[in-house]
N, C-alpha and C positions, 0 to 999 in steps of 0.2 A: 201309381199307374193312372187312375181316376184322374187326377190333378195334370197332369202332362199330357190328356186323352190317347195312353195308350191301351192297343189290344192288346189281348194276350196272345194274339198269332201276330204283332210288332215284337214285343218281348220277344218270342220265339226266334223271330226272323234276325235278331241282333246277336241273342244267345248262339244261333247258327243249329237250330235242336225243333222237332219238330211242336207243331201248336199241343198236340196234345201232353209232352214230355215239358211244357211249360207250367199248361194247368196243374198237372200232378205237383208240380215243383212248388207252386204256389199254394194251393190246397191242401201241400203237406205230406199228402199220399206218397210221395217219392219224397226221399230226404237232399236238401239242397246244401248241405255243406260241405259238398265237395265243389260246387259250384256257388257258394257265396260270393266270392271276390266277382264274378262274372255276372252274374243278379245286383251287384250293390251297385256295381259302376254303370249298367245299362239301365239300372232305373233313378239313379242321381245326374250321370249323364247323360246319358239317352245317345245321339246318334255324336256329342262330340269326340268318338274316338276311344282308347283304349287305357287313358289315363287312370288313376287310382283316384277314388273320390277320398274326401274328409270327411269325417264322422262327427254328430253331433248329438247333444242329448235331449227327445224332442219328446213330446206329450199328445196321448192321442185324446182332440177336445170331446164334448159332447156330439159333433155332428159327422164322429169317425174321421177327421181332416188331423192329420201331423200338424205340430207346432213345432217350432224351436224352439227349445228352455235359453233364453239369455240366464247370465249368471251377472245380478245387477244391469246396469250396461252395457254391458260387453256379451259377446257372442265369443265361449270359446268352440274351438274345434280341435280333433281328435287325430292326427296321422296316421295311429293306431286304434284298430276296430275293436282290439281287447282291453284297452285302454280307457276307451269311452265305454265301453261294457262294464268294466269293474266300477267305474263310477256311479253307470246307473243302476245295479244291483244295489249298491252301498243308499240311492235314492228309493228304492220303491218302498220302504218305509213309509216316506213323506204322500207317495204317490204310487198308487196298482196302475196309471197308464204310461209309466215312465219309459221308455225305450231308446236306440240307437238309431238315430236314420242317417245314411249315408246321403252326402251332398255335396252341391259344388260351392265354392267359396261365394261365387254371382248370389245365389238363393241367401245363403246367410248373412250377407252384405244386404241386400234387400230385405229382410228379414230382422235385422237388427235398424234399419232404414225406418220400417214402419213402428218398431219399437219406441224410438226417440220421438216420429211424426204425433204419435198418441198423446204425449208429454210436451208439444212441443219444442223440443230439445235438437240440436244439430249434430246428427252422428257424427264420429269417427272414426277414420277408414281404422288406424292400429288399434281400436278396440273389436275389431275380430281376429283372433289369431289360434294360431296353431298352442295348445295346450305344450303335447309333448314337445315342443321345440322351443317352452318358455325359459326352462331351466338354465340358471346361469351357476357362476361359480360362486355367488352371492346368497341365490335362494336352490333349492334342491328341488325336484320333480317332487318328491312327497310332498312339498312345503306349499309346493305348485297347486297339485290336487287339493290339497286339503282347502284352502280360498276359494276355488273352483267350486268343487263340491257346496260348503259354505252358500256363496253366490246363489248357484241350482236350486238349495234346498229351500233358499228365500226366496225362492221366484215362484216354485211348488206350490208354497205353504202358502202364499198371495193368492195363485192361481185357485187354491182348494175353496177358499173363501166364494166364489161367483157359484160352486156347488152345493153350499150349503145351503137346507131348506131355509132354518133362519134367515138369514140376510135374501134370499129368493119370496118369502112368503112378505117380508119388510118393504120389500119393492112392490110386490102388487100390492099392498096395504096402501101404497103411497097414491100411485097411478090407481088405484081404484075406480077413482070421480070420472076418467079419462075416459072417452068412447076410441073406438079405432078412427072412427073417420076424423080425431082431434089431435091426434098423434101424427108426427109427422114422417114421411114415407120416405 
């Protein structure tokens, strides 16, 4: 919501439900999963309409901001929200910030955009796609997941590395000599 700059009396007013039957929903106090499908789409798509968003398997960073897990390269996504859930159960092993966030294909495309920018690499559009609808007659949805997963876990286990005190304490060891005002802004 933070990211999109919505209120939670905008939430409410999309849900069609009052501001305060928002907040509970949000805070927990009220249970929302009779109304998940109606929360996931108004806050992945916000005012586009009433379509079903895609699920994806994202990381919450240190500065509480969602990420999206690419898997290698590729951004897969999720048609199904229990689908992307059992995957990331099967991940919080690797990772206690692993979760599902519901989104639109635009964000993950942009998102896998900025991915490749880092690397200087030229994305590609078929390297985002829908997981459940990879399966052919050739490779099986398990066979599917399991690469998937695979991919996730190695993106995780990279990710875990910039939290380690070691490799964090290695860094200020480096930049020590450094003042703020030599560092570039």
């Amino acid at each position: 919501m933070r990211r999109k700059g919505l209120a939670v009396s905008d939430l409410a007013e999309q849900l069609g439900i009052t501001r305060q039957h928002a907040h509970r929903l949000l805070t927990g106090r009220r249970p929302a999963e009779a109304q998940r499908d109606e929360i996931e789409a108004a806050l992945a798509l916000g005012s586009l309409g009433s379509a079903r968003p895609l699920f994806a398997v994202g990381e919450l960073d240190d500065s509480d901001e969602l990420e999206l897990v690419p898997a290698g390269d590729t951004q897969p996504l999720f048609a199904r929200r229990d689908t992307a859930a059992r995957v990331a159960r099967e991940l919080e092993n690797v990772s206690t910030y692993v979760c599902v966030v519901p989104v639109r294909p635009a964000h993950a495309w942009r998102s896998l955009v900025a991915f490749h920018a880092a690397w200087g690499a030229e994305p590609e559009v078929r390297k985002v796609f829908v997981v459940d609808d990879a399966a052919t007659d050739d490779v099986s949805e398990p066979a599917v997941l399991r690469q998937i997963r695979a991919g996730l876990e190695a993106t995780l286990r990279s990710r875990a590395k910039a939290r380690e005190p070691a490799f964090l304490q290695e860094i200020e060891a480096r930049l020590s000599g450094y003042t703020d005002a030599r560092l570039p802004q």
